[in-house]
N, C-alpha and C positions, 0 to 999 in steps of 0.2 A: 394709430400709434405703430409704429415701427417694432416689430419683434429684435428683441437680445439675440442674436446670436450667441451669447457666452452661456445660454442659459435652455436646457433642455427638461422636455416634459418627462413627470414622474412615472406615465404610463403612456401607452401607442394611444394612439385616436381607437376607442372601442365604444360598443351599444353598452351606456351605463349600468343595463340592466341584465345583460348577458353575464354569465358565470364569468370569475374571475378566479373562483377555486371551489372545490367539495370535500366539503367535511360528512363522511358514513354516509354518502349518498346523497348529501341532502346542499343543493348550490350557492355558494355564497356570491352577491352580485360585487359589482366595480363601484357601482351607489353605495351599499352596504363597506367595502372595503376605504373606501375614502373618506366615509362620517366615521370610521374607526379610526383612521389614522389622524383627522384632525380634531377627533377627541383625547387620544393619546399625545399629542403632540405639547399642549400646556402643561400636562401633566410631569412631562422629564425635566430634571435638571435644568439650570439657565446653564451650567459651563459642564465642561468631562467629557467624555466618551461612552457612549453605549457596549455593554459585554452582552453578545447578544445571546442568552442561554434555551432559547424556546427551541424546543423539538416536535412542535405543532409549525407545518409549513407557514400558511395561514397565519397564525400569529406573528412567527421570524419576521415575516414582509412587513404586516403592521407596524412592529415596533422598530425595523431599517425606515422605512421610513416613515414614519416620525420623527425618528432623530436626524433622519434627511433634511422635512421640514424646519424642524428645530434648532439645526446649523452642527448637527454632532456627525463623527464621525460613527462607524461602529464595527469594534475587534469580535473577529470569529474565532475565536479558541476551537480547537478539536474536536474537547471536552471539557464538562464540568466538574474534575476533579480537584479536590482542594488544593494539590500542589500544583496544575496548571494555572490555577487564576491565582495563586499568589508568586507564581512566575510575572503573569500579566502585572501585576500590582507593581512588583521590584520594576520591570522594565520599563513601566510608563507612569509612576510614580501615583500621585495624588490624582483625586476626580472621575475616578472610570465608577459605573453604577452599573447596575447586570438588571437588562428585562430577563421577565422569566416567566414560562403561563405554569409551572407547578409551583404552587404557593408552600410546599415542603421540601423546596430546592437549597439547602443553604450557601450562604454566598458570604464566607467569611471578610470582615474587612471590606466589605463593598454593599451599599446602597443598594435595594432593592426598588423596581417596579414590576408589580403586575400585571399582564398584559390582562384583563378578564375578555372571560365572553361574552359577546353583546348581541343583541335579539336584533339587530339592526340600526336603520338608521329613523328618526322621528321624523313626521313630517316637517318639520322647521328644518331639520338637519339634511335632509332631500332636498327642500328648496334651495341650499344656499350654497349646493354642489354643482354649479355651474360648469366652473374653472378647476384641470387638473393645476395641481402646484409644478411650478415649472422650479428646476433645481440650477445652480449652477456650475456646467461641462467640468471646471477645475476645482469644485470643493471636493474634500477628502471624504471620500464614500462609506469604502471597509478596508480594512486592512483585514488581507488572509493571513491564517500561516502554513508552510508548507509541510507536507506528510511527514517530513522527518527520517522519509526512508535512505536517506545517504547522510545524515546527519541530526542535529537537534534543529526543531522546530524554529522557522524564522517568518517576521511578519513582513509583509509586503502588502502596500498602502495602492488602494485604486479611485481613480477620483472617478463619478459620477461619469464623466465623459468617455474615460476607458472602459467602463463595462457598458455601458450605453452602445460604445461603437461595435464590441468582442460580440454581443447580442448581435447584431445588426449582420454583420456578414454572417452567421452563424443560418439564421435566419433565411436570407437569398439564398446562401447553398442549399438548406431544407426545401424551402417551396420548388425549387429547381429543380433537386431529384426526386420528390415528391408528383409534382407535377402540380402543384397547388398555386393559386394567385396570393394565399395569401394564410399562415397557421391559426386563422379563426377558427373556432369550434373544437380545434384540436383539444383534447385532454394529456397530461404529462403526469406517468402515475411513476415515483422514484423511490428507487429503494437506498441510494446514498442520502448521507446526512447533510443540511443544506448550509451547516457552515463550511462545507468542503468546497473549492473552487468551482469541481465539476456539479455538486448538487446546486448551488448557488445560480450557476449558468445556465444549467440546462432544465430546470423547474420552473422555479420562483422568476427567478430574470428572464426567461425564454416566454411565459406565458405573460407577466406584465411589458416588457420592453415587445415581445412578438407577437401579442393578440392571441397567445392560446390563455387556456385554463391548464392546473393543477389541482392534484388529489393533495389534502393538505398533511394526510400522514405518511409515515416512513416505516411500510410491511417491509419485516424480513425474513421470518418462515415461507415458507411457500405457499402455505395454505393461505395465509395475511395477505401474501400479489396478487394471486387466483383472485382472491374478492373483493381488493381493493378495485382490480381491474374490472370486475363484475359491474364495481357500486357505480361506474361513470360510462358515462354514453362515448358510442366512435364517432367521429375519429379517434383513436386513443391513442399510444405513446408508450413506451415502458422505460423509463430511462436506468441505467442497471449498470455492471461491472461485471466482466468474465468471471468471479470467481460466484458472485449471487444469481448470472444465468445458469453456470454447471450444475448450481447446487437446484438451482427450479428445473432444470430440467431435466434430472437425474431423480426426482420426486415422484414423477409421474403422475403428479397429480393433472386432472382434466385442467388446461388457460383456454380464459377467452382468446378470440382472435382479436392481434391489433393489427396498427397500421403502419407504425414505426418503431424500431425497438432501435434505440442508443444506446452505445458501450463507450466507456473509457477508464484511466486508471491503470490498464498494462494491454498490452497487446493481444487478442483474439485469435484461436487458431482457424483456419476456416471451415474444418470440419463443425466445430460447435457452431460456428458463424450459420451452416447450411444447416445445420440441427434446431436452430433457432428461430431461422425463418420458416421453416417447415410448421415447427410444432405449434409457433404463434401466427404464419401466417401473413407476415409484416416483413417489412425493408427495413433490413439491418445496416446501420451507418455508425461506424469507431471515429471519435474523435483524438484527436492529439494535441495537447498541449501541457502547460504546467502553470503551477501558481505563480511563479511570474509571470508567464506571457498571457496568461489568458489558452480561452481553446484557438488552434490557430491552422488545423487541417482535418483534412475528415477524408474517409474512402471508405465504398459500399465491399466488405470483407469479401464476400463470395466471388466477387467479380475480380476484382484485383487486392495483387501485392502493394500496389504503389499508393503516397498520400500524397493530396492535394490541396495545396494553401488556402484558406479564404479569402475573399474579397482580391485587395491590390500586395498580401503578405509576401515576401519574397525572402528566401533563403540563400545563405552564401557559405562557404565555409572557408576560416583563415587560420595559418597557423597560432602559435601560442597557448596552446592549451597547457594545465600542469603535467602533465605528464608527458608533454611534446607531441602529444597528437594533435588533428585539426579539432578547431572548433567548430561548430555550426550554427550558425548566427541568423535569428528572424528579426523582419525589419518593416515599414511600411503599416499604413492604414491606420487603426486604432491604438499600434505600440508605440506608448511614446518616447521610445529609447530602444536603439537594438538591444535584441535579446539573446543572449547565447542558453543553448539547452545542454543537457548532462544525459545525449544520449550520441550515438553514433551512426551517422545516416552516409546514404548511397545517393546520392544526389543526382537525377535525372537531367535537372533544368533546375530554374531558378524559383519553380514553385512544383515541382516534381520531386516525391524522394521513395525511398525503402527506408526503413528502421530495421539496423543491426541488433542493438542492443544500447544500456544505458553505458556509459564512459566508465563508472566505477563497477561495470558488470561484467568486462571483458578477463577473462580469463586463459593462461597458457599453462597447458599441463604436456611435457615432455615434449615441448619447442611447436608443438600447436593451439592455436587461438579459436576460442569459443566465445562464447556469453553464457552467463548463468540464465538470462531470458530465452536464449537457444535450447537448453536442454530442460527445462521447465517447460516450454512447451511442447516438447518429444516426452515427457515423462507423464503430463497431464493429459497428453492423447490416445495414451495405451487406456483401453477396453478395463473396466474395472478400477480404474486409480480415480476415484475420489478429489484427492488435492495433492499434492506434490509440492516440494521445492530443494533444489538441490544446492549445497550449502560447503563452500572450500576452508576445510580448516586450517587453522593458523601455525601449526606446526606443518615441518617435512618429513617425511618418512621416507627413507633411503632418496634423500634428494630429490624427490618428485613430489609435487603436491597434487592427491588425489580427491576429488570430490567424492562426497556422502550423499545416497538419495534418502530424504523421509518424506513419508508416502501414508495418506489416508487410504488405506487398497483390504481392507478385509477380507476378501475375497481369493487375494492371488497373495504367491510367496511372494520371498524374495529371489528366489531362482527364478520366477516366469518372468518378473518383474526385467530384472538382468537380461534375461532372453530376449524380451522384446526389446530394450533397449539397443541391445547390438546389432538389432534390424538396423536401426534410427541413427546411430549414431555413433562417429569412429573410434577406435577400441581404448584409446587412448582415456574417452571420457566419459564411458562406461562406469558407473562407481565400482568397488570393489565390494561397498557395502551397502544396505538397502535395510531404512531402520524406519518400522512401522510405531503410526503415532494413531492417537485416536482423532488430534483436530491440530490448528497451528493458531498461534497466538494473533490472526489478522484484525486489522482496522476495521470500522465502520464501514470504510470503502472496498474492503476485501485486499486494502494494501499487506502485505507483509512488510517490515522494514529490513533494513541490514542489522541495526540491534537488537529487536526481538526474535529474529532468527537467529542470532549467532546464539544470544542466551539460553534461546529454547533448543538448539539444537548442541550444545555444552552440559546443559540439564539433563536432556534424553539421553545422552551418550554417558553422563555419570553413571545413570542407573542400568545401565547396558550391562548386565553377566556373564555375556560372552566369551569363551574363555581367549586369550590371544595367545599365539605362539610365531615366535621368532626365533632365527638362528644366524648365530652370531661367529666364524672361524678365529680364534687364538692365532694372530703372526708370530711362526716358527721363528721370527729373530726378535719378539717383543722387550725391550731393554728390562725389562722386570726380570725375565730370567737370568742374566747376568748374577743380581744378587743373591736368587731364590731358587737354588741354591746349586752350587757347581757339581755337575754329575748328576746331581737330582731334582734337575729344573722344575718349577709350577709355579702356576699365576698365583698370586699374594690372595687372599680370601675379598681382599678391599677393593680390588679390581674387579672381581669376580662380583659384586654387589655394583661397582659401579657400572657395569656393562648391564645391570637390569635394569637400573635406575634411568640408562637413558634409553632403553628400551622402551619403557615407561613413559619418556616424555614423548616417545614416538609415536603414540597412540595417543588421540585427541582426547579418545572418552577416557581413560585410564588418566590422561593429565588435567582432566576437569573434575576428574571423581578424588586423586591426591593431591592437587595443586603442585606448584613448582618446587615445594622445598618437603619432600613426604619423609617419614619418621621411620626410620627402622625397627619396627615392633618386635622381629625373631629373627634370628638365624642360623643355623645348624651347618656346621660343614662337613661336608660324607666322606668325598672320594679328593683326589688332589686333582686339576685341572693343566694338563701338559702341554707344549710346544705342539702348535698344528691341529688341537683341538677342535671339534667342530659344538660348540655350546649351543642346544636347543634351548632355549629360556619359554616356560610356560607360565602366563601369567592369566592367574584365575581371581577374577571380579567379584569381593564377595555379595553375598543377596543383600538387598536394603539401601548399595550405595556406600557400606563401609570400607573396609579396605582391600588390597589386592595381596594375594597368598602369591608365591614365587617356588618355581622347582627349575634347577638348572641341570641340565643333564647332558654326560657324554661319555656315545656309541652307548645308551639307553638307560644305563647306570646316575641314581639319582645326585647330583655333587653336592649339590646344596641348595638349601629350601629356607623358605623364612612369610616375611609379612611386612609391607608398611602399610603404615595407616597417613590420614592425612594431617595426625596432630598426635604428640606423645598422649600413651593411655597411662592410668595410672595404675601401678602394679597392684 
């Protein structure tokens, strides 16, 4: 009989009996993995879509396919938060049912299955695992949705054939620079979550679609990697994110040696890159890509700057972009539609690039151009800083917009901080201010997004006490004196308030802690305010977050002092 072409196998050609994942050490086989999935398989729904909620590797696979076999698709939520899956519910209406292996998961509004755990496969169920299930290339597989970090989460649908092929070159580059014929035996121990694009690919899909094994949990303490990686035999794997290798390797706790350690999710600096190979011992390879395109280049960090396509990928850049810049557009192999990405690259050749930064990450402060990825990596490479990210507020302050660095750095001020920065990087985008946090609001993946930073770094700067001071010169022909009064000119007291109030809006943390329209709680007026004045306005933050105390003073004499708050108090 003539093989389908339209129709591709659910796993590589492997020893049925050979490890397909480890749960605490102990191996679950491909026999064992396929009597589970076609025992789950009658048990779903006849129609709907799978919510896939398992946070056991191992299980996720189980119950994707299944509803592989089963003809369902299956939506990867983020997370199982109530107001995410009844997002899912509005968007895609009626019929979606959520596997799940915690049976005290609730899943409002949505049908539940239990993925359990099974002691294996029975001898009847051994024999009748001859044949894997072959899927077909164009049904709808999973739909991801993207990190969110330039916007709100959107799903993008992959058929069976697209991730099928994204594995597949992924795979030839690995044994390539590996030197291997082929990632059998390999184990993949990952600390991303595997409804994430990057966990999905390079776990679950890389050891079923590539002939390795997977660890089927998701350690994120340090100590939980150390022995995850302990519990499985090498060849091993670490598959990871710069923000959860800083944090293991900053631990000091004793790692096994691997043999591969894979990053992706933001770019690696190479010092951690050489710190990583050293401590574990293994070949470091960053991958590039996004939840649309899939992974679609990879470069060994240590050795170079530049990234390199998979398989036949080829890049182009054309204009049009919204902002009038180019776009940079991937095309070829496994995409089935050119892709344009949301970052800004240096283009070598047609499968050759550098990575600037992301398109909404470019930044111009006093007519020069950065990235907020530029200086986040200068800021996370200084000795002692923990986490970092440096964050441009939405106000201007004397017509220039100045970035804010917040810094996990216990250790170091904020003057050492500054210090080293001005090694690093020119003076222009240096912050002025340097606001230490105990941690940052990140993803599962170690994303940060553009919303949870603006909030958490609008919050941090509420609670900011610091006193500000500004000064502000009186114009000797300001029309006010005209009225106020002939022979014995001064600024009207109402002036003299509103020169704090935009004071006030000048300062991000002061305009997060009063909001835009703040209440004038007191005011006292001292001294009169004259022609050519030079007004220092001090503005003192009170403790807890409440309001901001005001003293306006000139040549040292107090003029006038007072209080808004961010809402009338009651007398």
């Amino acid at each position: 009989m003539t093989p389908n072409p339209g129709l591709l196998p659910l796993l590589a050609d492997r020893d049925p009996d050979a490890p397909l994942a480890w749960r605490a050490g102990v191996p679950l086989s491909t026999r064992q993995f396929l009597a589970d999935v076609a025992r789950l398989a009658p048990q779903l729904p006849a129609h709907g879509a799978a919510v896939n909620l398992c946070s056991d590797r191992y299980d996720f696979i189980v119950g994707m396919a299944a509803a592989l076999v089963r003809g369902h698709a299956s939506l990867l939520p983020p997370d199982a938060r109530a107001d995410t899956l009844s997002r899912l519910r509005e968007s895609h209406g009626g019929g979606l049912f959520a596997l799940v292996d915690d049976p005290s998961l609730q899943t409002p509004g949505m049908a539940r299955v239990v993925i359990e755990k099974s002691a294996g496969p029975s001898p009847a169920e051994a024999a009748d695992l001859a044949a894997v299930p072959m899927i077909d290339a164009a049904r709808h597989a999973a739909s991801l949705l993207t990190s969110g970090s330039t916007g709100a989460p959107q799903p993008h649908a992959k058929t069976w054939g697209t991730l099928t092929g994204d594995v597949a070159v992924a795979v030839e580059r690995l044994c390539r620079v590996l030197d291997l014929p082929s990632l059998a035996g390999l184990t993949l121990v990952a600390t991303v979550p595997v409804q994430h694009s990057y966990g999905l690919e390079s776990s679950v899909l890389l050891a079923m679609l590539g002939g390795a094994a997977f660890d089927s949990g998701r350690p994120f303490f340090p100590a939980d990697v150390a022995q995850a990686l302990a519990s499985v035999p090498r060849p091993r794997a670490l598959v990871t994110t710069p923000f959860h290798l800083k944090t293991l390797l900053l631990s000091g706790i004793a790692l096994p040696e691997v043999d591969l350690i894979l990053s992706a999710t933001a770019p690696l600096s190479p010092q951690l890159a050489a710190q990583a190979e050293q401590a574990l011992h293994g070949v470091l390879l960053e991958i590039y890509g996004s939840t649309e395109s899939g992974q679609v280049a990879m470069r060994r960090t240590t050795e170079t700057e530049v990234w390199e396509t998979f398989g036949q990928i080829r890049v182009h850049a054309e204009p049009g972009g919204e902002d009038g810049n180019e776009r940079f557009i991937f095309s070829g192999d496994f995409l089935p539609e050119p892709t344009p990405m949301a970052d800004v690259l240096e283009l070598l050749d047609e499968r050759r690039f550098r990575l600037f930064g992301r398109a909404n990450d470019l930044i111009h402060v006093a007519g020069r151009r950065s990235s907020l990825a530029h200086l986040n990596y200068h800021l996370n490479s200084i000795p002692g800083v923990d986490d970092g990210a440096f964050w441009l507020p939405d106000e201007v302050a004397d017509g220039v917009v100045r970035p804010i660095a917040f810094v996990v750095a216990p250790e170091l001020t904020a003057a050492a901080i500054v210090g080293a920065l001005r090694q690093r990087l020119e003076p222009v985008f240096v912050p002025r201010r340097v606001v230490h946090v105990k941690r940052f609001p990140r993803e599962g993946t170690g994303k940060l997004t553009v919303r949870a930073l603006r909030e958490f770094a609008l919050a941090q700067l509420a609670e900011d006490d610091t006193p500000v001071r500004l000064v502000h010169t009186v114009p000797v022909d300001h029309p006010a004196f005209a009225g106020h009064f002939p022979g014995q000119p001064l600024l009207p007291g109402a002036l003299v308030l509103a020169e704090v109030q935009e004071a006030i809006r000048r300062v991000p943390a002061l305009l997060a802690r009063l909001g835009t329209h703040p209440t004038l709680a007191a005011a006292k007026f001292l001294a009169p305010v004259r022609p050519g004045a030079a007004l220092a306005i001090e503005l003192n933050p009170e403790a807890g977050g409440g309001g901001v105390r005001f003293d306006v003073r000139c040549d040292g004499v107090v003029a006038v002092t007072g209080r808004w708050t961010p809402v009338a108090e009651s007398p």
